[in-house]
PDB file of N, CA, C and O in Angstrom:
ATOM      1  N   UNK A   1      -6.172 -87.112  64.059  1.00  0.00           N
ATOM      2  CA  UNK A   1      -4.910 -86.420  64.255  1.00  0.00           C
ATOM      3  C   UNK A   1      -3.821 -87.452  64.513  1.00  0.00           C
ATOM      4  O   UNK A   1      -4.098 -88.523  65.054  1.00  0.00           O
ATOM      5  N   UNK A   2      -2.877 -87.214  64.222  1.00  0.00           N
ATOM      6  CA  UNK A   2      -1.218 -88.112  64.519  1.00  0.00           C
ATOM      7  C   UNK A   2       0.153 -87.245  64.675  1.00  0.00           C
ATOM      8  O   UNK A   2       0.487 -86.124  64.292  1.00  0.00           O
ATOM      9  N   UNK A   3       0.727 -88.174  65.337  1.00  0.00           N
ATOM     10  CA  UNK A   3       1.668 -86.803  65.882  1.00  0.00           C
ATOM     11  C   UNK A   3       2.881 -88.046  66.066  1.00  0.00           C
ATOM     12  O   UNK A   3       2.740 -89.215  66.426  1.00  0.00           O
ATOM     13  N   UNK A   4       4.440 -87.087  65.561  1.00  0.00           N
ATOM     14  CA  UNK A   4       5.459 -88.233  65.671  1.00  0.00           C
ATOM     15  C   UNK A   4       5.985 -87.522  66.904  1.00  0.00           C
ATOM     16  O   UNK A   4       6.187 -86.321  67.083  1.00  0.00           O
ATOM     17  N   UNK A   5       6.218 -88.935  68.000  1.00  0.00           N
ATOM     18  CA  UNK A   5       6.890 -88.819  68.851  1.00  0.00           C
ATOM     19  C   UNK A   5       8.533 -88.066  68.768  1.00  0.00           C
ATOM     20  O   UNK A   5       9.520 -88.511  68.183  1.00  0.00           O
ATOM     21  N   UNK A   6       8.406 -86.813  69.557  1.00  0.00           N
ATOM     22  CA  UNK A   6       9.315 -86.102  69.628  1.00  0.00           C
ATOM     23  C   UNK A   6      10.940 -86.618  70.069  1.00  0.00           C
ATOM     24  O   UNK A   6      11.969 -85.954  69.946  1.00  0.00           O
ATOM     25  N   UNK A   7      10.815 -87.831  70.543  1.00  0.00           N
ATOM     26  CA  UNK A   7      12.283 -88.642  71.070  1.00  0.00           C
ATOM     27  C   UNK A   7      12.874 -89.342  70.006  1.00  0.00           C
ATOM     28  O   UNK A   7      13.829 -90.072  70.274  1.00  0.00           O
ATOM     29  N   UNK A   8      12.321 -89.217  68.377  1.00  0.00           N
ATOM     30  CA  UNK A   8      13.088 -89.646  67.460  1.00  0.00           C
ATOM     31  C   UNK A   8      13.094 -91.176  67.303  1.00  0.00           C
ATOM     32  O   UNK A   8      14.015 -91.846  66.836  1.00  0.00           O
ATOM     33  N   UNK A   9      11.633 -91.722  67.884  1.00  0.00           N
ATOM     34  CA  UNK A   9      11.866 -93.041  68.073  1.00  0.00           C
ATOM     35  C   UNK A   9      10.782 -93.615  66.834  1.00  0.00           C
ATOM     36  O   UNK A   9      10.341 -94.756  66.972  1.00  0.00           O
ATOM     37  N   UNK A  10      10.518 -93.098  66.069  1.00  0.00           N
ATOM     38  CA  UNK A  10       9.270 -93.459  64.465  1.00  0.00           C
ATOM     39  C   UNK A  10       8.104 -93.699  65.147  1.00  0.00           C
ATOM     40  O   UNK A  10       7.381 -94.448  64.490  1.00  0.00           O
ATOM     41  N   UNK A  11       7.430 -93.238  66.620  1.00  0.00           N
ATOM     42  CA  UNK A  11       6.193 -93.844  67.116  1.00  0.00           C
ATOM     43  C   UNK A  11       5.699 -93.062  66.387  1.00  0.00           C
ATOM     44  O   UNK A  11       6.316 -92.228  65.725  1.00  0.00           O
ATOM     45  N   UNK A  12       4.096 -93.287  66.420  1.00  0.00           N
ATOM     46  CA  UNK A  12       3.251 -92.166  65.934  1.00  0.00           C
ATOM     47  C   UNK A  12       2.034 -92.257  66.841  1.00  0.00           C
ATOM     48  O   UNK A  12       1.606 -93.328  67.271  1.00  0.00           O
ATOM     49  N   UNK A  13       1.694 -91.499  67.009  1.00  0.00           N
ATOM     50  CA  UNK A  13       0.307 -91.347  68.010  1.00  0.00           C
ATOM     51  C   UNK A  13      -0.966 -90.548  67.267  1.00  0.00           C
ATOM     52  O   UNK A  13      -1.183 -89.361  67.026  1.00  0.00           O
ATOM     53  N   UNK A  14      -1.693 -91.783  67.026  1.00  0.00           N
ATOM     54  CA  UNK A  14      -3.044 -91.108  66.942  1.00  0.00           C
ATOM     55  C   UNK A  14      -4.450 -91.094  67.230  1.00  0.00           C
ATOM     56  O   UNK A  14      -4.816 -92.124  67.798  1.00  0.00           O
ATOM     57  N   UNK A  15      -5.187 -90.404  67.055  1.00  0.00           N
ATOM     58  CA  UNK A  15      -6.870 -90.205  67.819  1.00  0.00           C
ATOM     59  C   UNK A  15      -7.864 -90.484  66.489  1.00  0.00           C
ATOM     60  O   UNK A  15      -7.811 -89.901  65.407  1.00  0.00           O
ATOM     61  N   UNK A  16      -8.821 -91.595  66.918  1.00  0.00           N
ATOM     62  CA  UNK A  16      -9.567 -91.798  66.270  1.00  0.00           C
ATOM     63  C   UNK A  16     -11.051 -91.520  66.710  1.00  0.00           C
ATOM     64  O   UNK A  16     -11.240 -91.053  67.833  1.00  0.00           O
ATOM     65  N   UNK A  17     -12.354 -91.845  65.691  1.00  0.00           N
ATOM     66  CA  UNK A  17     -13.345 -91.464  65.557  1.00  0.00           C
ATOM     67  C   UNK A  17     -13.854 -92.387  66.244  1.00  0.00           C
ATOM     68  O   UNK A  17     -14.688 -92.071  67.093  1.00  0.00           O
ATOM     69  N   UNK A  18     -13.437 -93.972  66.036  1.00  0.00           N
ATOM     70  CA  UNK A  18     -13.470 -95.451  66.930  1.00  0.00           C
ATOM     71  C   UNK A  18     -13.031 -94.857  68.876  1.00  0.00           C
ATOM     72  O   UNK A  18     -12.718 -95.607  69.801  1.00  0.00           O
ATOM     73  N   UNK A  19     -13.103 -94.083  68.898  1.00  0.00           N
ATOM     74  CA  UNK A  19     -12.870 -93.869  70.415  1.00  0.00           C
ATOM     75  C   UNK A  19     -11.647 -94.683  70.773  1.00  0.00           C
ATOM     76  O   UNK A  19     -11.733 -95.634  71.550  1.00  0.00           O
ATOM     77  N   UNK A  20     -10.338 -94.259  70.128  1.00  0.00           N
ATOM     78  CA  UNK A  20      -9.197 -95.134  70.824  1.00  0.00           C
ATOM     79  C   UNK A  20      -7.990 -94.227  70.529  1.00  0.00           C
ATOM     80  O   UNK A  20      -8.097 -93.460  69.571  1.00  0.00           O
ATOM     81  N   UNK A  21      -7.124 -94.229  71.075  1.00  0.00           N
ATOM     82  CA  UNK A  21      -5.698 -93.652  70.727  1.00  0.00           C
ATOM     83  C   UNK A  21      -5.061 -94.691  70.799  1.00  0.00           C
ATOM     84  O   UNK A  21      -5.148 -95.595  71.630  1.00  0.00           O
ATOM     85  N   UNK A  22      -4.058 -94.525  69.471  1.00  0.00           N
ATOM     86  CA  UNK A  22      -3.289 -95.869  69.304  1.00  0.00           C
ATOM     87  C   UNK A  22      -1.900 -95.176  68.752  1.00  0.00           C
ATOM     88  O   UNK A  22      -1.684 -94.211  68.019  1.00  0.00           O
ATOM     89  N   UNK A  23      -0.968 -96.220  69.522  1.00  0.00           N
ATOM     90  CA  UNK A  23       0.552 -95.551  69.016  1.00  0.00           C
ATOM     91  C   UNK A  23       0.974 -97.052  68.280  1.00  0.00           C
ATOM     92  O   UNK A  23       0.660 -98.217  68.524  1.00  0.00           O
ATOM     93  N   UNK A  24       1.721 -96.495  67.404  1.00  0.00           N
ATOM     94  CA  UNK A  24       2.304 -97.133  65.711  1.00  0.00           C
ATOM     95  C   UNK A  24       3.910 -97.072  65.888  1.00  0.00           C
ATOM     96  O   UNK A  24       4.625 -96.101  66.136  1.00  0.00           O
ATOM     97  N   UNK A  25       4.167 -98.126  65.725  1.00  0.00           N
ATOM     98  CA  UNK A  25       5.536 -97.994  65.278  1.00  0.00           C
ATOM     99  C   UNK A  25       5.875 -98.575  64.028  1.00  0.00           C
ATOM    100  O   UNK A  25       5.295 -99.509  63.475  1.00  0.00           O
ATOM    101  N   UNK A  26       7.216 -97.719  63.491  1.00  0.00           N
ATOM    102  CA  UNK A  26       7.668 -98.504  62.134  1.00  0.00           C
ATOM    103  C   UNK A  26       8.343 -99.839  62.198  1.00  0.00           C
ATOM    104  O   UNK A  26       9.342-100.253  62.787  1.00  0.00           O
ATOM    105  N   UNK A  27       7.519-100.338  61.447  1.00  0.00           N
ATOM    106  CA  UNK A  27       8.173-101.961  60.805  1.00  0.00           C
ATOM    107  C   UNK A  27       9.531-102.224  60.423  1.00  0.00           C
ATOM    108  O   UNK A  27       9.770-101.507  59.451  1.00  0.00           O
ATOM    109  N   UNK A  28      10.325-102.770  60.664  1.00  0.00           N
ATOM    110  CA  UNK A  28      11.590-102.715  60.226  1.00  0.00           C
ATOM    111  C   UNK A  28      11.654-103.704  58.734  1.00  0.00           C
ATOM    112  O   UNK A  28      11.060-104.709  58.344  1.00  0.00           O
ATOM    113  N   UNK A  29      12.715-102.803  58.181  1.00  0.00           N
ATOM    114  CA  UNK A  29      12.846-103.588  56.591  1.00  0.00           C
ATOM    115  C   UNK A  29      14.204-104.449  56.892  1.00  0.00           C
ATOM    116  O   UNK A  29      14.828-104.625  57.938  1.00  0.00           O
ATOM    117  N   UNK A  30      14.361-104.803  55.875  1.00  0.00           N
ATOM    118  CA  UNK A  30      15.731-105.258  55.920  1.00  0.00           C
ATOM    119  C   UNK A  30      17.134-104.626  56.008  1.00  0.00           C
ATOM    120  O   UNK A  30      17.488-103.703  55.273  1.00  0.00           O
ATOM    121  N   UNK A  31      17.880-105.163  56.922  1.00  0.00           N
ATOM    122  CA  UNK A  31      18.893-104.319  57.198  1.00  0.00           C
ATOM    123  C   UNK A  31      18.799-103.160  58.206  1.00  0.00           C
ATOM    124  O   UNK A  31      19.601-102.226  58.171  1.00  0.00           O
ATOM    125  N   UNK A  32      17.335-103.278  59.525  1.00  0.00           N
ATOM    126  CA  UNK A  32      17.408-102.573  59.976  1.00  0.00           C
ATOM    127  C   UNK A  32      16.758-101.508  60.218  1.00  0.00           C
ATOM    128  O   UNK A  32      16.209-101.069  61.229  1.00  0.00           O
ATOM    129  N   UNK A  33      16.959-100.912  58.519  1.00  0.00           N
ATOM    130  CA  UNK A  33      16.250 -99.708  58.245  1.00  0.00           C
ATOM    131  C   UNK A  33      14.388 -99.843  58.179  1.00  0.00           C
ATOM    132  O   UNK A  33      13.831-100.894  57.858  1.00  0.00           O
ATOM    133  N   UNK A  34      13.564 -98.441  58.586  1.00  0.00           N
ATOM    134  CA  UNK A  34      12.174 -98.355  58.365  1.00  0.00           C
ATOM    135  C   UNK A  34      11.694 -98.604  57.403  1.00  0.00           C
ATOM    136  O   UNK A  34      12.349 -98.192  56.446  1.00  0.00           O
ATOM    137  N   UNK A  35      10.604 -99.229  57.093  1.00  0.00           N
ATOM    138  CA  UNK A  35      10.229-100.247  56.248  1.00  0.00           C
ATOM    139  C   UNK A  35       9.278 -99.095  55.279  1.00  0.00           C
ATOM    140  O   UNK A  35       9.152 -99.255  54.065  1.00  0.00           O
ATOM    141  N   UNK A  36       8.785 -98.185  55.863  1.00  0.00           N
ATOM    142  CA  UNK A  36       7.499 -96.946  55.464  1.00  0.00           C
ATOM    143  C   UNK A  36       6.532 -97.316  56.390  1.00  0.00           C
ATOM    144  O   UNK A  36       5.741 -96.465  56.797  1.00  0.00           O
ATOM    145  N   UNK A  37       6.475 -98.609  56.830  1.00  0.00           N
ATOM    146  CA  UNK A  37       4.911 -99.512  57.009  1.00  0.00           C
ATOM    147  C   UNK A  37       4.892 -99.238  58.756  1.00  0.00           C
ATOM    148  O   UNK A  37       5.841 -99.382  59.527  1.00  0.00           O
ATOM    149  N   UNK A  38       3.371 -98.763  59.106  1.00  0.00           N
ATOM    150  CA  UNK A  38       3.621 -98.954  60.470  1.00  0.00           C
ATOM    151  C   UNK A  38       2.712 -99.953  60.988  1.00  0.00           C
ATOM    152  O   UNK A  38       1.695-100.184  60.334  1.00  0.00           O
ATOM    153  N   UNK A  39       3.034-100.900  62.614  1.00  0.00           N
ATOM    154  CA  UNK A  39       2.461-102.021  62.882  1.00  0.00           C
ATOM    155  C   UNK A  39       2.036-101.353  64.255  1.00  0.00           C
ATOM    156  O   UNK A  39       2.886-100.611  64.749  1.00  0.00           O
ATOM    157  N   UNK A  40       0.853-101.507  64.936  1.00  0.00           N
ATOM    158  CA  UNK A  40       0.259-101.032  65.999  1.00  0.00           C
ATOM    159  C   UNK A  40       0.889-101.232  67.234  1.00  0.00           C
ATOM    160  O   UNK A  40       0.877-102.430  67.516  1.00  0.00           O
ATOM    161  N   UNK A  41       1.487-100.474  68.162  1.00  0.00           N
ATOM    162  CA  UNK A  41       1.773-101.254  69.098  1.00  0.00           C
ATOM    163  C   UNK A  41       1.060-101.159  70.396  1.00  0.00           C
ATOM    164  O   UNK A  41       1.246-102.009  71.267  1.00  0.00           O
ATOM    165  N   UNK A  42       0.153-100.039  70.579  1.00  0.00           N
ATOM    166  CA  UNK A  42      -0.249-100.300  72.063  1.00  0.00           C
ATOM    167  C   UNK A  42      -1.998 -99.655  71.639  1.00  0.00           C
ATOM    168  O   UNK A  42      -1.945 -98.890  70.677  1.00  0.00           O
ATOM    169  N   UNK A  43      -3.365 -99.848  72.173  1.00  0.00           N
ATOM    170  CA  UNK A  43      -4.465 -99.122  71.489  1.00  0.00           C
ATOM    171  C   UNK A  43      -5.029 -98.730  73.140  1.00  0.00           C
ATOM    172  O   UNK A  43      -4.913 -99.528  74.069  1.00  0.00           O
ATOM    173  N   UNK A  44      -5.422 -97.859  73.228  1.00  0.00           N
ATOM    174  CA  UNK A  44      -5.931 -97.050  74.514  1.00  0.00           C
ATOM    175  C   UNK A  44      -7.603 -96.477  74.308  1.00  0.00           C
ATOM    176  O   UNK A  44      -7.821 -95.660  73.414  1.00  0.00           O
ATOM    177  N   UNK A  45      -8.694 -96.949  75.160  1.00  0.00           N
ATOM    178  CA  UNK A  45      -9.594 -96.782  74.923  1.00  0.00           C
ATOM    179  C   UNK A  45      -9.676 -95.513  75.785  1.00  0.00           C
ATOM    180  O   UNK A  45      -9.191 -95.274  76.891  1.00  0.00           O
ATOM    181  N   UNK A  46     -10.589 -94.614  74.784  1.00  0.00           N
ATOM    182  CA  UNK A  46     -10.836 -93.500  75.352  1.00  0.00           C
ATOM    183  C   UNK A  46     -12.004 -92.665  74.354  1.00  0.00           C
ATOM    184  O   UNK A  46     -11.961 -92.571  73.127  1.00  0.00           O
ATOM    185  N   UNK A  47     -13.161 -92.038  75.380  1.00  0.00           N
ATOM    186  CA  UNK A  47     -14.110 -91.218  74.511  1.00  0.00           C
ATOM    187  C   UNK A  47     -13.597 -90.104  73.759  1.00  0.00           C
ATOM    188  O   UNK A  47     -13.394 -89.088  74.424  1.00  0.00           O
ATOM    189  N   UNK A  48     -13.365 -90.060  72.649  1.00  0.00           N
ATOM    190  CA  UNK A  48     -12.678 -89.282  71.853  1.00  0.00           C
ATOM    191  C   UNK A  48     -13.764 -87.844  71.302  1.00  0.00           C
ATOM    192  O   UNK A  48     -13.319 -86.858  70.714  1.00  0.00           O
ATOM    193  N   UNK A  49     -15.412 -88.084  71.720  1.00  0.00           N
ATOM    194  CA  UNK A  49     -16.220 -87.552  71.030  1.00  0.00           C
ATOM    195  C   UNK A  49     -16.729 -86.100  71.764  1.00  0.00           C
ATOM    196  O   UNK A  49     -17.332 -86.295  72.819  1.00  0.00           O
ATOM    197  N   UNK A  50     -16.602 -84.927  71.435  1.00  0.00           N
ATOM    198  CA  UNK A  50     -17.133 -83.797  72.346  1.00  0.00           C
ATOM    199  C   UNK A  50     -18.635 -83.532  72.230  1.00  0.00           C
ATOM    200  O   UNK A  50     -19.148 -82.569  72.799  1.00  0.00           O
ATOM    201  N   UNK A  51     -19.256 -84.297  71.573  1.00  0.00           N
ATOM    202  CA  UNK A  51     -20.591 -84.217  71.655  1.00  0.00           C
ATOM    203  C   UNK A  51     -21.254 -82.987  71.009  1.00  0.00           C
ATOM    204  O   UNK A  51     -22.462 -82.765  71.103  1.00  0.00           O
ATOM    205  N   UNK A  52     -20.406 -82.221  70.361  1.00  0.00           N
ATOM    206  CA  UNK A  52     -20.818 -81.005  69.862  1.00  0.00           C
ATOM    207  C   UNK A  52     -20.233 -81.101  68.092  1.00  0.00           C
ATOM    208  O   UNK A  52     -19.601 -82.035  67.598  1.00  0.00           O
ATOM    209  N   UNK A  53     -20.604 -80.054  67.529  1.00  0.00           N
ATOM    210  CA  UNK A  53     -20.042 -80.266  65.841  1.00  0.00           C
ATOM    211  C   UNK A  53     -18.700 -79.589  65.700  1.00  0.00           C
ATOM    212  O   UNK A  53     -18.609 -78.568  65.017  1.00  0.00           O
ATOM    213  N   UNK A  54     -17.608 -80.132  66.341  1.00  0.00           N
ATOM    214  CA  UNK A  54     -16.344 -79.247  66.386  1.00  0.00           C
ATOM    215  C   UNK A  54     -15.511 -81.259  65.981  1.00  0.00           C
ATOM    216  O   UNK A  54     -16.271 -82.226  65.948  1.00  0.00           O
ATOM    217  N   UNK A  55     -14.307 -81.382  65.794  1.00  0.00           N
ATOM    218  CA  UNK A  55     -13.477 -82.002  66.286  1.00  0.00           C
ATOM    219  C   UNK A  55     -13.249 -82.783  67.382  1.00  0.00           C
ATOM    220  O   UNK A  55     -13.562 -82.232  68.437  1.00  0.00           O
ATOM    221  N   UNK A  56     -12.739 -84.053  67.493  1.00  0.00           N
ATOM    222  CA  UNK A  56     -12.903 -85.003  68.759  1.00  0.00           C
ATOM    223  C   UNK A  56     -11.343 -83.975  69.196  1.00  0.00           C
ATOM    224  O   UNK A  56     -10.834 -82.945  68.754  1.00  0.00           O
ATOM    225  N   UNK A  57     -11.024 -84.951  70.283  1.00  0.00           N
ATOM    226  CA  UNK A  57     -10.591 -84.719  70.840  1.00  0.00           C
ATOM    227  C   UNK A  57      -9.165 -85.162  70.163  1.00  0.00           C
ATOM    228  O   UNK A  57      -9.086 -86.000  69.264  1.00  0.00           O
ATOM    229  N   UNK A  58      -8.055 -84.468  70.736  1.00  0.00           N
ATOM    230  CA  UNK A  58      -6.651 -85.069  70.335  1.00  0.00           C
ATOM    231  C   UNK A  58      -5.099 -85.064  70.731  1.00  0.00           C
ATOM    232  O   UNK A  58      -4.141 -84.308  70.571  1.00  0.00           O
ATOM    233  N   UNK A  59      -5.344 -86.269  71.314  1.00  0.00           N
ATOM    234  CA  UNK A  59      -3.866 -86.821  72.111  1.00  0.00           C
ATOM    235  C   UNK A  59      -2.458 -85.937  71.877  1.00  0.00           C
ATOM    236  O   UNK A  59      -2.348 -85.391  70.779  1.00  0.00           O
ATOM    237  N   UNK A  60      -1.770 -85.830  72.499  1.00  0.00           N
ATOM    238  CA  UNK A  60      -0.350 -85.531  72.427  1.00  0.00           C
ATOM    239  C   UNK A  60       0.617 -86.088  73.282  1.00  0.00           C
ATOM    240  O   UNK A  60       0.217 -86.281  74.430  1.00  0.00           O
ATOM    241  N   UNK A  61       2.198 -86.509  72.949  1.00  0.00           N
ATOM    242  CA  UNK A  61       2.658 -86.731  73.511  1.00  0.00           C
ATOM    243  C   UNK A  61       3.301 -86.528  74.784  1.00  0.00           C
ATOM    244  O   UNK A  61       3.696 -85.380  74.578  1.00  0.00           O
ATOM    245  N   UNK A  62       3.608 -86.738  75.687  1.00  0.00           N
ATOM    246  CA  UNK A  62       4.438 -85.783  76.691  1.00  0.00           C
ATOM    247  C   UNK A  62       5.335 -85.170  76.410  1.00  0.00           C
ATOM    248  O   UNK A  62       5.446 -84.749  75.258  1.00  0.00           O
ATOM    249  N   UNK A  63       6.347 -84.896  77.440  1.00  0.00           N
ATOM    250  CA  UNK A  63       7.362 -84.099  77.189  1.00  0.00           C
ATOM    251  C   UNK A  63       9.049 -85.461  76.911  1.00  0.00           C
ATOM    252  O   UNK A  63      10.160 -85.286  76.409  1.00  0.00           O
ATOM    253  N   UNK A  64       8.572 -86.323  77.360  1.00  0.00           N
ATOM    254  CA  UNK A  64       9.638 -87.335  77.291  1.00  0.00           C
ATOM    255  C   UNK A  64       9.311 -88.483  76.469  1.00  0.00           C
ATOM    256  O   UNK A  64      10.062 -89.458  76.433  1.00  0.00           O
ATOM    257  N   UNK A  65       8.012 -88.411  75.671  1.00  0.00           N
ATOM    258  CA  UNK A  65       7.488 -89.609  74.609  1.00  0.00           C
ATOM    259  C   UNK A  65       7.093 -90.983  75.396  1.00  0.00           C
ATOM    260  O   UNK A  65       6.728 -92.064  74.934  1.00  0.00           O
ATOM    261  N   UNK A  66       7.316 -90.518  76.902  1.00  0.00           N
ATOM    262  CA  UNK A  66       6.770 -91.639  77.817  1.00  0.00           C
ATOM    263  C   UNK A  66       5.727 -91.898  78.376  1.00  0.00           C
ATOM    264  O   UNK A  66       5.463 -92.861  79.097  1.00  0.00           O
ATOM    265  N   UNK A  67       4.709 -90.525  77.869  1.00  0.00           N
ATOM    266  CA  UNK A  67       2.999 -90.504  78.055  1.00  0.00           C
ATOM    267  C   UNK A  67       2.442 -89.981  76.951  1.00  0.00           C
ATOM    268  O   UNK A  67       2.983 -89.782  75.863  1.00  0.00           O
ATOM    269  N   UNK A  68       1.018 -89.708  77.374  1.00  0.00           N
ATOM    270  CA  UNK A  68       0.067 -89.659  76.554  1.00  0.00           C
ATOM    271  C   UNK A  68      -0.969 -88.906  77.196  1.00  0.00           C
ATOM    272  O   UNK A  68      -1.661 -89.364  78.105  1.00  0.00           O
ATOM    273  N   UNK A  69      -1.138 -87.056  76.440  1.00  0.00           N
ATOM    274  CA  UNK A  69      -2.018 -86.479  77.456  1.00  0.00           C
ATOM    275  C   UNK A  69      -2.701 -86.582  76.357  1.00  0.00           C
ATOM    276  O   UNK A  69      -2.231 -86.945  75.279  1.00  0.00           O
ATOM    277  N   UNK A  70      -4.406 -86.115  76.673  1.00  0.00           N
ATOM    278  CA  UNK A  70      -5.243 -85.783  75.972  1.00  0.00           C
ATOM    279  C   UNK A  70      -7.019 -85.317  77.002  1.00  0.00           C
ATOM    280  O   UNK A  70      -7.484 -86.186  77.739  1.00  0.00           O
ATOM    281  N   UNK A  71      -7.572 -84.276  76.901  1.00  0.00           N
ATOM    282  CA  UNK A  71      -8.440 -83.853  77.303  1.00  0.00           C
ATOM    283  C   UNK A  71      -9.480 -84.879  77.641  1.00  0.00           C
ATOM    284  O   UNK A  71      -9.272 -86.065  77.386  1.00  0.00           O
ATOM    285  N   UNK A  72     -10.510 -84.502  78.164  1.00  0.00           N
ATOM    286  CA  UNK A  72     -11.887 -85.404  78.911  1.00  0.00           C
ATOM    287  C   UNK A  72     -13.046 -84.204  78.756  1.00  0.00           C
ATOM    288  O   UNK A  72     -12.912 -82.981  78.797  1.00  0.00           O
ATOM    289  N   UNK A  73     -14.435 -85.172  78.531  1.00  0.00           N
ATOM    290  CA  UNK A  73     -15.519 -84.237  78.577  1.00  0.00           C
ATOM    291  C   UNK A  73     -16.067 -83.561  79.760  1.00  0.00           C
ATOM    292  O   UNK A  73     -16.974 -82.738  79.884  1.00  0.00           O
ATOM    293  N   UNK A  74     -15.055 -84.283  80.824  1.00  0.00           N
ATOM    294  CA  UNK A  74     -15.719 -83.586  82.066  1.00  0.00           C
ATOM    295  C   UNK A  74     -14.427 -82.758  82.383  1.00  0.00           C
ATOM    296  O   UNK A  74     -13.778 -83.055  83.386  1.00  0.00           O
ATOM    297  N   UNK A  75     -14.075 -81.854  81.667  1.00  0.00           N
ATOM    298  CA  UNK A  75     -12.808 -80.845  81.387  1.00  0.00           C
ATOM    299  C   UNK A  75     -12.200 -81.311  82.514  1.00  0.00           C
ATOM    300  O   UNK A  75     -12.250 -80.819  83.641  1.00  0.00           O
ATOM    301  N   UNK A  76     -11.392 -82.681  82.002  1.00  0.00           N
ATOM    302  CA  UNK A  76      -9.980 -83.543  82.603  1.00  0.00           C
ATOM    303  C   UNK A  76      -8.912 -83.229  81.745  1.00  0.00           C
ATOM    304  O   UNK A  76      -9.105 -82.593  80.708  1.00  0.00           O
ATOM    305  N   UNK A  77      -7.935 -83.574  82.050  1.00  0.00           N
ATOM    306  CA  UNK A  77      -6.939 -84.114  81.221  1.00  0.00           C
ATOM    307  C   UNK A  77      -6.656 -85.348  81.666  1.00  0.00           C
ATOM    308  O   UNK A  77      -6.312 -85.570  82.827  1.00  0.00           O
ATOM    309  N   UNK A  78      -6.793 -86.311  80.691  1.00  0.00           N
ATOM    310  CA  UNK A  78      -5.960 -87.565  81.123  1.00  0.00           C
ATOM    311  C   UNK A  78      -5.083 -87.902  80.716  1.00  0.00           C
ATOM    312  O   UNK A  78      -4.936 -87.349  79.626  1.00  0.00           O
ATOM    313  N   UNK A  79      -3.930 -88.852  81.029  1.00  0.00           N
ATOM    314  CA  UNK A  79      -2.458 -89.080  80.959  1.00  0.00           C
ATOM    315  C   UNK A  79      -2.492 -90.482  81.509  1.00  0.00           C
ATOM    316  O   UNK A  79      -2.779 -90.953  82.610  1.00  0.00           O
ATOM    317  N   UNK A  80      -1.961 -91.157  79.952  1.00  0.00           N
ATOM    318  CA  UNK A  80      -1.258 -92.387  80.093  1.00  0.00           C
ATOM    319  C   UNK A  80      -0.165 -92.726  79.716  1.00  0.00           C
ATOM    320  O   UNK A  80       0.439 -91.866  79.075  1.00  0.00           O
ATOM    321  N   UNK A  81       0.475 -93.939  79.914  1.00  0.00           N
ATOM    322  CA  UNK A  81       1.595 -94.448  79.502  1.00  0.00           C
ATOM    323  C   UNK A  81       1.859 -94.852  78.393  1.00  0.00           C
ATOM    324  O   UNK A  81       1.086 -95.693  77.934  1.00  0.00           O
ATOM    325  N   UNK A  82       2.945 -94.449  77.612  1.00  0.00           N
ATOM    326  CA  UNK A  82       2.670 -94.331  76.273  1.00  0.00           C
ATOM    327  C   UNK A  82       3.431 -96.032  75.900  1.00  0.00           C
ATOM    328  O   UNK A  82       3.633 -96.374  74.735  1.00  0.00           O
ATOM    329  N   UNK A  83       3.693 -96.724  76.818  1.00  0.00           N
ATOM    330  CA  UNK A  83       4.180 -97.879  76.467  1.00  0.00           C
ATOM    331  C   UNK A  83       4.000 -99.323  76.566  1.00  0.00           C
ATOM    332  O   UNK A  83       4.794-100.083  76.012  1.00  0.00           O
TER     333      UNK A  83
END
């Protein structure tokens, strides 16, 4: 799953199968403008796997693009810093 940060800032946040959530930002082209290309900027280890045949698990942003919630197998939610 990937999800663009709601503050208009080109992050992207997503949940992988590798057990990590990683937020992306766009590359700048020349002149400024977004390049298409995104370069990794922060990777967050986390068990992504529910142990059952459904879908891992999957991150979302906060409400201010300044965290990072996403569920736990021991029915948590955890929340990090998205920066």
């Amino acid at each position: 799953a990937a999800y663009f940060a709601p503050d208009g800032s080109k992050r992207i946040l997503s949940t992988s199968y590798d057990d990590t959530l990683r937020i992306w930002g766009a590359a700048e082209g020349k002149g400024g403008s977004s390049s298409g290309q995104y370069t990794q900027l922060t990777r967050i280890a986390h068990n992504n796997q529910t142990g059952r045949w459904i879908t891992p698990f999957k991150a979302i942003w906060g409400p201010g693009s300044d965290l990072v919630v996403v569920g736990g197998m021991r029915r948590t939610v955890d929340i990090f810093a998205s920066g």
